[in-house]
C-alpha positions in Angstrom: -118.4 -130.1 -6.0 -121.0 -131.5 -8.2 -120.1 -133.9 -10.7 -122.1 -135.4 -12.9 -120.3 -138.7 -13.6 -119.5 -138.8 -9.7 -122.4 -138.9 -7.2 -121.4 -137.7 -3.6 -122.6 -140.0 -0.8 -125.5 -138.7 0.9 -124.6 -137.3 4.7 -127.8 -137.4 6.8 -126.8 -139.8 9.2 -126.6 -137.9 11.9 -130.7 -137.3 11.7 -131.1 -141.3 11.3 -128.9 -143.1 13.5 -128.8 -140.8 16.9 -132.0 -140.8 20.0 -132.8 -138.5 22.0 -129.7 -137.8 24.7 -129.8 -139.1 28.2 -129.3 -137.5 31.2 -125.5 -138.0 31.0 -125.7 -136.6 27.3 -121.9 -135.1 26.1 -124.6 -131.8 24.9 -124.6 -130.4 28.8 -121.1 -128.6 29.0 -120.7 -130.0 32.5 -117.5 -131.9 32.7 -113.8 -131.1 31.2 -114.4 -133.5 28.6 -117.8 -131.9 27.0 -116.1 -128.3 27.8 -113.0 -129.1 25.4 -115.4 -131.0 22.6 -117.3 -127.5 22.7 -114.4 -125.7 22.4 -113.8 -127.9 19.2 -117.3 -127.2 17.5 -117.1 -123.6 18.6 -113.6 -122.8 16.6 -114.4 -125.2 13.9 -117.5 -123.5 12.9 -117.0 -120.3 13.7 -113.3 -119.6 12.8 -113.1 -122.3 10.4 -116.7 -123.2 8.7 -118.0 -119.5 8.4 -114.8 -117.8 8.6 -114.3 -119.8 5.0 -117.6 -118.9 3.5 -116.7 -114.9 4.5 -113.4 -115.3 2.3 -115.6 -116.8 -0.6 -117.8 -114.4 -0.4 -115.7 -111.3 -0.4 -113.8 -113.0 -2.8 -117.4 -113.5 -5.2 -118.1 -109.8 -4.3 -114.5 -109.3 -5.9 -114.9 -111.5 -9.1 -118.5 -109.6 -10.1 -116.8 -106.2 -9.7 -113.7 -107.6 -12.0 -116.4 -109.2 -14.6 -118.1 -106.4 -14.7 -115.7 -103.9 -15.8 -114.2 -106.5 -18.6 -118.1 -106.2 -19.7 -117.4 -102.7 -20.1 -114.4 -102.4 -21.4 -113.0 -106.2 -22.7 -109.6 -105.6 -22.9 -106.5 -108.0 -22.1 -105.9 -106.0 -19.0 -109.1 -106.5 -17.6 -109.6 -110.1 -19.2 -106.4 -111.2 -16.8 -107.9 -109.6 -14.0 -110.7 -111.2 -14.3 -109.0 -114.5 -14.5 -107.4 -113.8 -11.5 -110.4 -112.8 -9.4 -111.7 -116.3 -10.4 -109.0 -118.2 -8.8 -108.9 -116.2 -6.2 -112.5 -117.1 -5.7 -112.1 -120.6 -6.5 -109.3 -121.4 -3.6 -111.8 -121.1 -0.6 -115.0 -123.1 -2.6 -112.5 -125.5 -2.9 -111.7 -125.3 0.9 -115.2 -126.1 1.7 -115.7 -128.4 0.2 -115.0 -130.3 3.4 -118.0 -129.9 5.1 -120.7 -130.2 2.6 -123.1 -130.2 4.8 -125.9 -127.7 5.9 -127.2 -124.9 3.5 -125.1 -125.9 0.8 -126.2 -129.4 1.1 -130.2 -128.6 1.6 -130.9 -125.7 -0.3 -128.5 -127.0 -3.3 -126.3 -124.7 -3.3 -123.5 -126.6 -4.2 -124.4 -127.7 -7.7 -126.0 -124.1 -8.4 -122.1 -123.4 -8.0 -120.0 -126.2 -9.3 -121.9 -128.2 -11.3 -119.4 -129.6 -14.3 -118.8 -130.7 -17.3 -120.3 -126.9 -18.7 -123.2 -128.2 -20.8 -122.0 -126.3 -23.8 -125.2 -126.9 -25.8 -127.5 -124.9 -22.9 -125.1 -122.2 -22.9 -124.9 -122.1 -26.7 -128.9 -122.2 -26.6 -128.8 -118.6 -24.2 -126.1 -116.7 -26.5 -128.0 -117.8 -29.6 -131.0 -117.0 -28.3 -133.0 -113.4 -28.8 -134.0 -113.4 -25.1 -132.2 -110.8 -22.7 -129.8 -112.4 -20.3 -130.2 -112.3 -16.7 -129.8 -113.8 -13.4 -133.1 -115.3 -13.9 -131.8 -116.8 -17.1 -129.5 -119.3 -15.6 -131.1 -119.6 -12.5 -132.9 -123.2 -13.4 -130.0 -124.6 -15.1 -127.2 -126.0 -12.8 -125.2 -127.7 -15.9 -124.6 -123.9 -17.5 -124.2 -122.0 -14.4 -121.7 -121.4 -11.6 -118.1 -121.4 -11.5 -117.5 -123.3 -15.0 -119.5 -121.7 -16.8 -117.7 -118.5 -16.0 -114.3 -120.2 -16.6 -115.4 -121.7 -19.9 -116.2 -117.9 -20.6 -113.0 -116.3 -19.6 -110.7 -118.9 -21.2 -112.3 -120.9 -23.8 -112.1 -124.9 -24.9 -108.4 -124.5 -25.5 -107.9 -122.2 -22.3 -106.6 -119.5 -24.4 -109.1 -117.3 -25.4 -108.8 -113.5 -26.3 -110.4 -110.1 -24.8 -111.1 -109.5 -28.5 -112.8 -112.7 -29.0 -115.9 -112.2 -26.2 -119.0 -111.1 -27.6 -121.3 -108.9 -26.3 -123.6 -112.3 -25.5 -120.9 -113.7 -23.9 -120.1 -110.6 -21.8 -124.1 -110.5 -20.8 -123.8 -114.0 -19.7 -120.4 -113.3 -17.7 -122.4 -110.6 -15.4 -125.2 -112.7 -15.3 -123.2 -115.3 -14.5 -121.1 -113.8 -11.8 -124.0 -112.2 -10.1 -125.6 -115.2 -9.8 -122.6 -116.9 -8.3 -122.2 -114.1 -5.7 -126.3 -114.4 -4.9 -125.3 -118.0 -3.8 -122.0 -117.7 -1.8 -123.9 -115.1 0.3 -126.8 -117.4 0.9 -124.4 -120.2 2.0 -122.5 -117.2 4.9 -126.0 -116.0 5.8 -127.5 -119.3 6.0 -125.0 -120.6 8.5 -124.5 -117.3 10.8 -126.7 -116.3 13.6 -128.0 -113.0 11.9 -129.2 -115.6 8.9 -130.5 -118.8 8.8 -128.1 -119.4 12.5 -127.5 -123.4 10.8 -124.4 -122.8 13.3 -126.6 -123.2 16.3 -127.3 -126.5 15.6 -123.4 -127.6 15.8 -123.3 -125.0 18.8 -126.5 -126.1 20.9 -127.0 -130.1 20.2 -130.5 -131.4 20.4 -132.4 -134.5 19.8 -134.3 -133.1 16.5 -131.1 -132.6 14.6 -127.9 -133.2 16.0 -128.0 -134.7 19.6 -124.6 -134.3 20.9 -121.2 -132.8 20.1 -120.0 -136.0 19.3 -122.6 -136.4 16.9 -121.3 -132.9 16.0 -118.3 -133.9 15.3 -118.9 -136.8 13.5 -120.8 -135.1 10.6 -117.6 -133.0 10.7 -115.4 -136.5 10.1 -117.9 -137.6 8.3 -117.5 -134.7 5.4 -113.7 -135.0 5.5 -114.0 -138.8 4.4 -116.5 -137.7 1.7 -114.0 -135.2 -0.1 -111.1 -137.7 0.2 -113.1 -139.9 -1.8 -114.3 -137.7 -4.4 -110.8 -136.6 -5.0 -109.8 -140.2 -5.8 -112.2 -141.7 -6.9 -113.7 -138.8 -8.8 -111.8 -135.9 -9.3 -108.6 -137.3 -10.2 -110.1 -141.2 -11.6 -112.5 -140.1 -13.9 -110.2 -138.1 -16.5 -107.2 -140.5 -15.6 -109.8 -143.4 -16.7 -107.3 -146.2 -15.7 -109.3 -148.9 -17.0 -108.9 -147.6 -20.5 -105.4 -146.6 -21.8 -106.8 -143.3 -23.4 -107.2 -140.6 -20.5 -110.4 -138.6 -20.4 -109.4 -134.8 -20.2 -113.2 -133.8 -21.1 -113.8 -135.1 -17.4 -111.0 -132.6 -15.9 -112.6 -129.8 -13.2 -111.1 -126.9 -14.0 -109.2 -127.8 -17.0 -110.0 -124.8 -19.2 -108.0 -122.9 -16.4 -105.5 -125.5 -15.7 -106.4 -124.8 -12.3 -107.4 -128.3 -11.5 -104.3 -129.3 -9.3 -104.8 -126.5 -6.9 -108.1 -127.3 -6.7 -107.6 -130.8 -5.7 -104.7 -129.4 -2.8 -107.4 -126.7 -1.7 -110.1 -129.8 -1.4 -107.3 -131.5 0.5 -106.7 -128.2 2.4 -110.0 -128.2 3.4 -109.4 -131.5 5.4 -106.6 -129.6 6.7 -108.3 -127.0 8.4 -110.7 -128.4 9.9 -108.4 -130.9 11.5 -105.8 -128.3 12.7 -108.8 -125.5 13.9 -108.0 -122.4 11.3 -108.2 -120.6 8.3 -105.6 -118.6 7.3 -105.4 -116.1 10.5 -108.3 -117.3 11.9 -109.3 -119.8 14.6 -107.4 -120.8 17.6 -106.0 -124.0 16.6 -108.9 -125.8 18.3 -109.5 -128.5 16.2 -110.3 -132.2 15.8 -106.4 -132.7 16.4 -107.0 -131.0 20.2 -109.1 -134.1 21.0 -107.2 -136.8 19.1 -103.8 -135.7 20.2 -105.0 -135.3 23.9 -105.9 -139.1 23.9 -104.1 -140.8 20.8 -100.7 -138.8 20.0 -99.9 -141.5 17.2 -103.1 -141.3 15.2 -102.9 -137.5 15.2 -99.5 -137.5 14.0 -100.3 -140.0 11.5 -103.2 -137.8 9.8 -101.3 -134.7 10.5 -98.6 -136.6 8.0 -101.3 -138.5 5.7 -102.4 -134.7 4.5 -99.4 -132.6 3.8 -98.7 -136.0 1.9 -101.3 -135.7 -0.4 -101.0 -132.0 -0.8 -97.6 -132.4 -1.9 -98.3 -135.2 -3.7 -100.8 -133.0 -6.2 -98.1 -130.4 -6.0 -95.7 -132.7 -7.3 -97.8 -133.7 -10.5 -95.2 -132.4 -13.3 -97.1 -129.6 -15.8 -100.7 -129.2 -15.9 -103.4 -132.2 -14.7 -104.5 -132.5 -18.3 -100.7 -132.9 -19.5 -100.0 -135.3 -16.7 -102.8 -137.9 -17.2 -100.8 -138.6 -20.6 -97.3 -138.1 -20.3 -96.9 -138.7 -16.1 -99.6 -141.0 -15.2 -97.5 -142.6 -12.5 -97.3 -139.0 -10.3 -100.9 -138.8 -11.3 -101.4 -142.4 -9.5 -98.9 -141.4 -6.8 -101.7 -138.7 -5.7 -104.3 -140.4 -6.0 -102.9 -143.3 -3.5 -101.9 -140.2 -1.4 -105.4 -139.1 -0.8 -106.8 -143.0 -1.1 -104.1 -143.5 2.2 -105.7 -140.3 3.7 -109.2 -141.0 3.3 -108.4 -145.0 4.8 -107.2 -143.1 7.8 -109.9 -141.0 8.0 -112.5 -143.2 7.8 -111.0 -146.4 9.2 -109.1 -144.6 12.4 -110.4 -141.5 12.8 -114.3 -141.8 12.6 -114.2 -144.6 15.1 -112.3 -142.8 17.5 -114.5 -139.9 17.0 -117.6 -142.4 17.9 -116.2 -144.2 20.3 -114.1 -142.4 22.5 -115.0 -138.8 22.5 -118.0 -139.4 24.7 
């Protein structure tokens, strides 16, 4: 997730802070220990990573077809349809959001995607504009573009806009809109299988130029679960409950046109989740980062086992929509965020140095 007012620390430490492996290198696959951490980064980015970035595809693949036949024919029927296809879509983005690393970090994919606030004023600039609407339109501005710009479509500012109501602009920039959407969640599948851009060898095959061990593997991995903990805090949820100021700041909501910003921030804690545990839905084999912390500190997988279904049913728990809730229940709105605050501590306080130090 790109956010404007909340800048997402930078993950390239695993290119600046490992050397070249020595002979006794956890990258060899020669003892138990180094079989099992393979294991790990074999069924975390196989089954979990790519298996993720399949759904969203398919799922984007679903969306244009949906958007495209509300273009032809923009009735209520197909308007909720299309509404639909768009959460469908959203739940796995928001479930990768986890490991922001890789194509969707380098080739900047991410804010191509999910760049938000919508800047109204560029999108109101295409509509009013004479010039056709394509891909190519929207292509070079991330602030009208991507899954927001979409939403904004489909349900308005007050989130209750009519089939009647979209004009044949809007409809243009719907397609264009979607199509462009789907272009990027195929580049982020190919760009980490090994038919594509094979970004999954590096996790699979450690070297010095990149990553130099599975542990160092398996740290970016930690490393991106700490990162969407804290954006869920200390962005996601802090920005529109603006607790310094008595008056909330809805405009800053993610998906608040949908009210589908709570399920956004469980997916994004979902995320952690599986990774962690090893699967995605029906895939993966369990295989996780809890195989290696369990094997050698029961307590502290239990412990961030517990931390995340506590934060996920923490956002559950948020009475009425997110933009109700910073107003009228701002203590179960605080009660989440300590949730995921507690979460990320673990994560990076616990779990990162464990992952450092003692899966060697």
């Amino acid at each position: 997730m790109k956010n404007n007012f909340f800048k997402m620390a930078c993950v390239g430490f695993a290119t600046l802070s490992f050397v070249a492996c020595s002979d006794n290198d956890d990258s060899t696959g020669t003892d138990p220990q180094n079989a099992t951490l393979q294991e790990v980064v074999s069924n975390t980015s196989n089954n979990v990573i790519i298996a993720t970035y399949n759904d969203l595809n398919q799922k984007a693949i679903a969306l244009t077809s949906v958007i495209n036949q509300l273009a032809t024919t923009p009735n209520a029927a197909n308007l909720q349809a299309a509404k639909e296809a768009w959460v469908a879509a959203r739940a796995p983005w928001e479930q990768t959001e986890g490991f922001l690393y890789g194509p969707v970090d380098s080739e900047g994919i991410d804010p191509a995607m999910d760049t938000w606030p919508v800047d109204v004023e560029a999108m109101n600039n295409i509509l009013n504009s004479s010039n056709a609407i394509t891909v190519q339109t929207i292509e070079n501005n991330n602030e009208a573009r991507g899954f927001h710009l979409i939403e904004f479509l489909l349900w308005g500012e007050a989130g209750n806009k009519t089939a009647q109501q979209l004009t044949v602009r809007q409809l243009e920039l719907l397609k264009a809109a979607a199509t462009d959407l789907q272009n990027n969640t195929q580049k982020l599948y190919n760009g980490w299988i090994a038919s594509g851009g094979n970004f999954v060898n590096n996790f699979l095959n450690p070297s010095p130029e990149v990553y130099p061990s599975y542990t160092a593997v398996l740290e970016e991995i930690t490393e991106g679960l700490i990162i969407i903990a804290d954006e869920v805090a200390n962005g996601k949820i802090e920005d529109p409950l603006n607790p310094e100021s008595s008056t909330p700041k809805p405009e800053l909501e993610e998906s608040r046109f949908s009210n589908n910003s709570k399920l956004d921030f469980a997916d994004n804690m979902r995320s952690i989740q599986n990774i962690y545990l090893g699967k995605y839905g029906t895939n993966g084999n369990g295989k996780g980062l809890t195989t290696l912390i369990a094997a050698k500190n029961p307590a502290l997988d239990t412990k961030i086992k517990n931390a995340v279904t506590a934060a996920i049913n923490a956002i559950n728990a948020i009475p009425g929509t997110f933009t109700e809730a910073i107003y009228s229940n701002k203590n179960a709105v605080k009660d989440a965020q300590q949730k995921v605050r507690d979460l990320q501590t673990i994560l990076q306080a616990e779990l990162k140095p464990f992952v450092v130090n003692n899966l060697q």
